[in-house]
N, C-alpha and C positions, 0 to 999 in steps of 0.2 A: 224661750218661745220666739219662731221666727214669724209671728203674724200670719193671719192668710192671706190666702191672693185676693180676697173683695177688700181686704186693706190697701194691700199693694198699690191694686190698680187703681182705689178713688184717688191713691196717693200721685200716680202719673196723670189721672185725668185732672186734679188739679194745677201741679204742675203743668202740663200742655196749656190748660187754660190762663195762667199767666202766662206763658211765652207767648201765646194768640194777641194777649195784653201788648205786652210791650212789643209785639212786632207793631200794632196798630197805629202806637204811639210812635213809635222809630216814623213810620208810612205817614201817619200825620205830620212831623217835624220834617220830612223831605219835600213835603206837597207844599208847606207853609214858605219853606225857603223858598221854593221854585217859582211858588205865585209871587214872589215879589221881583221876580226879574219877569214874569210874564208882566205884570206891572210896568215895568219898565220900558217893555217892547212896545206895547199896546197906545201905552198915556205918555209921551215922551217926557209932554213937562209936568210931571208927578213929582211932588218932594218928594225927595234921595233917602228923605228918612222914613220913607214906607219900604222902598227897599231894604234899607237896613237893618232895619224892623223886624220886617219880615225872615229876614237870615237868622238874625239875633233869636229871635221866637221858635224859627227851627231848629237851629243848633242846641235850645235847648229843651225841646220835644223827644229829638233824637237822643240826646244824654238823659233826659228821663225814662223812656224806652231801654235804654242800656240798663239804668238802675234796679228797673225792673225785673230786669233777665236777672241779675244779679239775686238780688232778693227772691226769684222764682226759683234759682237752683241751689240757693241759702237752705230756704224751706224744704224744699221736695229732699234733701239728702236729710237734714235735720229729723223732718217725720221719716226718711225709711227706718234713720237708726232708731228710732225711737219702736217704731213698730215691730221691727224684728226684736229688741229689749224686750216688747212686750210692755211697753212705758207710755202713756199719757201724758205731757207737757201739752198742756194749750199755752200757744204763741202770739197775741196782738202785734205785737212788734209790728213785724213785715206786713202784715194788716193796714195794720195805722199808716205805715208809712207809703203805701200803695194809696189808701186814700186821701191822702194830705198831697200826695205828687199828684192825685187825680184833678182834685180842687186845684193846684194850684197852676194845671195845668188847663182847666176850665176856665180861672182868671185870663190868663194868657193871653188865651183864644177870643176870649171877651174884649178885653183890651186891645187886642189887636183889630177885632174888627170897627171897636169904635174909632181907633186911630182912623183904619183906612177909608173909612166912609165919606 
């Protein structure tokens, strides 16, 4: 059984909505980096370690964004095969770990802005 298409396609419209994810997050960890050299320009004598920070915090936004993708096209090929099998495997996995990068990229951001305050 090759599934039908309203399987198919929840199955892309999921997928898409994790690449929407993690592009967000890549776009968030660019902005993070960048605001700390805007920091820089703006406050001249600003500790170096809000700069640095700031890089640090983005560089690892952007890698969680990448994980994401990762994990987004983990899944989307996993359910097609499954779907055209005609198989049901429910997966938390990529779940969980989507929401533990989400938190602990919520820490992060929290963190960071108490630093720079």
């Amino acid at each position: 059984m090759a599934g039908n298409v309203t399987d198919h396609m929840a199955n892309e419209r999921t997928y898409l909505a994790w690449v929407r994810t993690g592009i967000t997050v890549i776009a968030l960890g660019f902005v993070v980096a960048k605001f700390g050299i805007l920091i820089k320009e703006l406050v001249p004598n600003a500790p170096s370690t809000s700069y640095h920070l700031s890089s640090e915090i983005g560089i690892v936004l952007v890698l969680a964004g990448a994980f994401m993708q990762i994990l987004a096209l983990r899944s989307f090929v996993r359910n097609k095969n499954n779907i055209e099998r005609g198989v049901f495997q429910p997966s938390a996995v990529p779940e969980m770990l989507a929401g533990i990068l989400t938190l602990i990229i919520a820490i992060l951001v929290v963190a960071y802005m108490v630093i720079t305050l």
